[in-house]
C-alpha positions in Angstrom: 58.5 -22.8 -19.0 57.8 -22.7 -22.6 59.2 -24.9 -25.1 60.7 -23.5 -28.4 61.4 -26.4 -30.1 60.7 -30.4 -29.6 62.6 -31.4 -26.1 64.4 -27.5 -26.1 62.5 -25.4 -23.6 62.9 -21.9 -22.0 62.5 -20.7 -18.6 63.7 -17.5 -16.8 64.5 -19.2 -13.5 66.5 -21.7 -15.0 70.0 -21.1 -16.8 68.7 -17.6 -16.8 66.5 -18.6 -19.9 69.2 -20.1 -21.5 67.5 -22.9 -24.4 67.9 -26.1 -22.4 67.2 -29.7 -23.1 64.1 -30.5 -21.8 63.3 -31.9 -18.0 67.4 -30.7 -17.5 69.8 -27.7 -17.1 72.2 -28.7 -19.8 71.8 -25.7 -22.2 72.2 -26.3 -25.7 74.8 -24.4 -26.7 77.2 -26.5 -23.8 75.5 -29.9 -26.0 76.5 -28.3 -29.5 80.0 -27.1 -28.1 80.7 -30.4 -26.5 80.0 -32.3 -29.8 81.9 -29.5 -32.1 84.7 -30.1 -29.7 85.3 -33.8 -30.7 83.3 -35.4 -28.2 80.6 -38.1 -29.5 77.2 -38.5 -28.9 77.9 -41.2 -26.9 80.2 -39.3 -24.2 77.8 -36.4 -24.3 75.2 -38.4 -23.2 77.1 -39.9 -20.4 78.5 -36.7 -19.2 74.9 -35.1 -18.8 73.0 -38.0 -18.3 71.2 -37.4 -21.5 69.2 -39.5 -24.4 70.7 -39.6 -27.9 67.2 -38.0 -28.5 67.9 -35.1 -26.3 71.3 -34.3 -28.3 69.7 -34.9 -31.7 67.0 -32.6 -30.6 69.9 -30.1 -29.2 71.7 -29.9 -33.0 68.4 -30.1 -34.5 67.1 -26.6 -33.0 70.7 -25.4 -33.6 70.7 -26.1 -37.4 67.0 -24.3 -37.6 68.7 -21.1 -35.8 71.1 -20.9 -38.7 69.1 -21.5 -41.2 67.1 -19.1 -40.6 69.8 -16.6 -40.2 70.7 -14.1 -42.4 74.0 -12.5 -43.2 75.1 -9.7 -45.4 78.6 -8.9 -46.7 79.5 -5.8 -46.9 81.6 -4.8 -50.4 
C-alpha cells in the first residue's frame, strides 16, 4: 500500500489499484461522482461509512490531478 496523497492510498490487491480513501475500498472517483451527482457530504458519508475528512481529502486529491493537467487545443 502506498499512499499518494493525505488519507488516498494505492494498492494492487485492492480495487485493482484504484486511489481509495484510506483504511476503505471506496475509490475516489465513486466519492467525487457521488458528490458531482447532487448528493452532499453528509449522505456520502453515511452511504460509505466515511469522515467528512475522508471526502474532503477525496476532492482534495481530485482538484490537484486537474491542476496539474495539461490540455492543448488544437486550431
Amino acid at each position: 500500500m502506498k499512499e499518494i496523497s493525505h488519507g488516498i492510498v494505492v494498492d494492487r490487491g485492492v480495487r485493482s489499484g484504484k486511489p481509495v480513501i484510506k483504511g476503505t475500498r471506496v475509490p475516489v472517483d465513486v466519492v467525487v461522482g457521488k458528490l458531482a451527482g447532487g448528493m452532499t457530504i453528509e449522505e456520502v458519508m453515511k452511504e460509505y461509512d466515511l469522515r467528512r475528512k475522508d471526502v474532503l481529502n477525496a476532492l482534495s486529491y481530485a482538484a490537484k490531478l486537474t491542476s496539474e493537467e495539461e490540455i492543448r487545443v488544437a486550431k
